[in-house]
Each structure stands twice: as structure tokens, then as C-alpha cells.
C-alpha positions in Angstrom: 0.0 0.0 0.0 1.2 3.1 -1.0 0.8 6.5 1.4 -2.0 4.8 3.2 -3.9 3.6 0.1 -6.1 0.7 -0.3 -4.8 -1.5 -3.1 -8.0 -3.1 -5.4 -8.0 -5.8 -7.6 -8.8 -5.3 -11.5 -11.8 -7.6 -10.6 -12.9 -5.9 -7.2 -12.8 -2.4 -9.3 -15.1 -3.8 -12.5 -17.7 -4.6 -9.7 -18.6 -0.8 -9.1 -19.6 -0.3 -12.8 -23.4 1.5 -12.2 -24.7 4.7 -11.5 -24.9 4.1 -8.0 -21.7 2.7 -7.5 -18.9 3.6 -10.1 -15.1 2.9 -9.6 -12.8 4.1 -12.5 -8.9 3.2 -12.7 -7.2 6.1 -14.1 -3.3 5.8 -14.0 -2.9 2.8 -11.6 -5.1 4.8 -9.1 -8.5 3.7 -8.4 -11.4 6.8 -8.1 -15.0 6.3 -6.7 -16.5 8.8 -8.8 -20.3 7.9 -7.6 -20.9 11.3 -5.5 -19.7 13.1 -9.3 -22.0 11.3 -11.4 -24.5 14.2 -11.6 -21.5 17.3 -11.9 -19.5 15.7 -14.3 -19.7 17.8 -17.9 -20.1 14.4 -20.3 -22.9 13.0 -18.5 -23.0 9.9 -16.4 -22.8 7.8 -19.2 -19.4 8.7 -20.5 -18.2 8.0 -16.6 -20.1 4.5 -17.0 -18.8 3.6 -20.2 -14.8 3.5 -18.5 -15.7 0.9 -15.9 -14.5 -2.5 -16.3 -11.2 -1.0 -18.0 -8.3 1.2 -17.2 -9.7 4.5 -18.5 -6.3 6.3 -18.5 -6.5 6.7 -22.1 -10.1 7.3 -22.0 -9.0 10.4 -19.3 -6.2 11.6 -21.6 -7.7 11.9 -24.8 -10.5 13.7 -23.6 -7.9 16.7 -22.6 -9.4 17.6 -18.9 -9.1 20.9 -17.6 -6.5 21.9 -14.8 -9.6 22.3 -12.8 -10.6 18.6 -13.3 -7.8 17.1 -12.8 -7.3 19.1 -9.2 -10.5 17.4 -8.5 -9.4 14.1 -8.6 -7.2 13.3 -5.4 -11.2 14.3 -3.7 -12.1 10.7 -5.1 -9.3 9.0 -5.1 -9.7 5.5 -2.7 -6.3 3.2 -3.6 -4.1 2.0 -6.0 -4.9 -0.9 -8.4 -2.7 -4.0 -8.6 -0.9 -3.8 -11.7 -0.7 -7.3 -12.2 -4.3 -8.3 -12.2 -5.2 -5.5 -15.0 -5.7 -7.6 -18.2 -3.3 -6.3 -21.2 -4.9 -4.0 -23.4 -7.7 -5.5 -25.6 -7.0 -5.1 -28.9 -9.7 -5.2 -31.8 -8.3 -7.2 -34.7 -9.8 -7.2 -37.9 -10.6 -10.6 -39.6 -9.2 -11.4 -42.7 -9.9 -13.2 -45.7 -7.1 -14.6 -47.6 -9.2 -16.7 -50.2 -9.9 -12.9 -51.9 -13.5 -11.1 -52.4 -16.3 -13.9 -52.4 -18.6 -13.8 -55.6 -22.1 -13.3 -55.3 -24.3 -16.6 -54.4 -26.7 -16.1 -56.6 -24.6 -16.4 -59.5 -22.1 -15.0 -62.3 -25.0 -14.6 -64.4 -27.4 -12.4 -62.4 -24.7 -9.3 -62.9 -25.0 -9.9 -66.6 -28.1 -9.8 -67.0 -29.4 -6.6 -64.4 -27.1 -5.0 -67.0 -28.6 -6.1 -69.8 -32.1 -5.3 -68.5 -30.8 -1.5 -68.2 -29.6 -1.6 -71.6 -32.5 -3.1 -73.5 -35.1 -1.4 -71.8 -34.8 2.4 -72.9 -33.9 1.2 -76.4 -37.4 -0.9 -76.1 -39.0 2.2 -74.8 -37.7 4.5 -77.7 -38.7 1.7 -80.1 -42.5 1.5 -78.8 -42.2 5.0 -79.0 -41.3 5.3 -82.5 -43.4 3.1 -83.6 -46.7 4.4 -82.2 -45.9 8.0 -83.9 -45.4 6.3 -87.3 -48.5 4.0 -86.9 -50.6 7.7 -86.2 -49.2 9.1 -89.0 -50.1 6.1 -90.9 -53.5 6.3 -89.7 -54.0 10.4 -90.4 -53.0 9.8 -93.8 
């Protein structure tokens, strides 16, 4: 324990994650942030997304004011144990390497959607066409 401190588990912290009991970990400290739900500027729900995480880069990017952060050591309750904070979860991306898949409804069905937009105006223009030359037909 550092300077009289509590030290939490990763897991005892991700078990404050509502609005009536929130617990953030913000650069190894651990902050019960509950009694600044309603104050906080983002809304409760930007406090509630960071629990269940280390939301130091959360903290960062948002670029707090000198102001906020001199509120902090207020909620500050402990430390958290480094070594039972997962790594970092990282998104990866899936990928294919058999290339683009082809449509399951076959090769064919391209072919023809572009026929269809081909033949129709000229069958259009033709109908056309040929109605104003039967008329004239008929007038004369």
C-alpha cells in the first residue's frame, strides 16, 4: 500500500460499474467517482462507459481541464494491482485470404441486371417510334 492507500484488484474495481456505484482506474489509481456522477460535464454515461477498463486513455484523450484534474485526489480511494489488470484488448480485424467472395446467386445475375438496363430504354424509344409512325399512318 502506497501512502496509506487501499490496493484493489482489477476484478474488485469492474464490480462498481453503475450509477450508484462507479469505480474508474485512471493511472494505476483507483477513483470512486459515484458522489460526481450528476456534476460531471459528459454525463453519467461517458463515466459509466470507462468501468470494467483502465480509463487512462479514455482520461487523456479527452484533454481535462487543470480544474478537473485538481478534483481528482477528492475521489481518489487506492491504487490498483498492476498485475491483475488484463493487457490492453486489442480489436483485430478478420481477414480473408481466399480474396472477395462472388455473389451466391450467380455469375450470371450481374449480366443480366445490365442487360435489362440496356435493353429497356432502347425498347422504350422503339414502342415510342413506332406508335408515332402507326398515327401518321392512320391520319394519312
Amino acid at each position: 500500500m502506497a501512502g496509506g492507500k487501499k490496493v484493489y484488484s482489477f476484478q474488485e474495481v469492474s464490480k462498481h460499474s453503475d450509477r450508484k456505484d462507479c469505480w474508474l482506474i485512471i493511472a494505476g489509481k483507483v477513483y470512486d467517482v459515484t458522489p460526481f456522477m450528476e456534476e460531471h460535464p459528459g454525463g453519467d454515461e461517458v463515466l459509466l462507459a470507462c468501468t470494467g477498463k483502465d480509463a487512462t486513455a479514455d482520461f487523456d484523450d479527452i484533454g481535462h481541464s487543470d480544474s478537473a484534474k485538481d478534483l481528482m485526489p477528492q475521489y481518489c480511494i487506492g491504487e490498483v494491482d498492476a498485475a491483475t489488470v488484463p493487457d490492453r484488448v486489442t480489436y483485430a480485424v478478420p481477414r480473408d485470404d481466399d480474396g472477395p467472395k462472388k455473389a451466391t446467386t450467380g455469375a450470371g445475375a450481374g449480366a443480366w441486371a445490365t442487360l435489362l438496363q440496356l435493353a429497356v430504354p432502347v425498347l422504350l424509344l422503339a414502342l415510342a417510334f413506332a406508335l408515332q409512325s402507326y398515327s401518321k399512318a392512320k391520319a394519312q
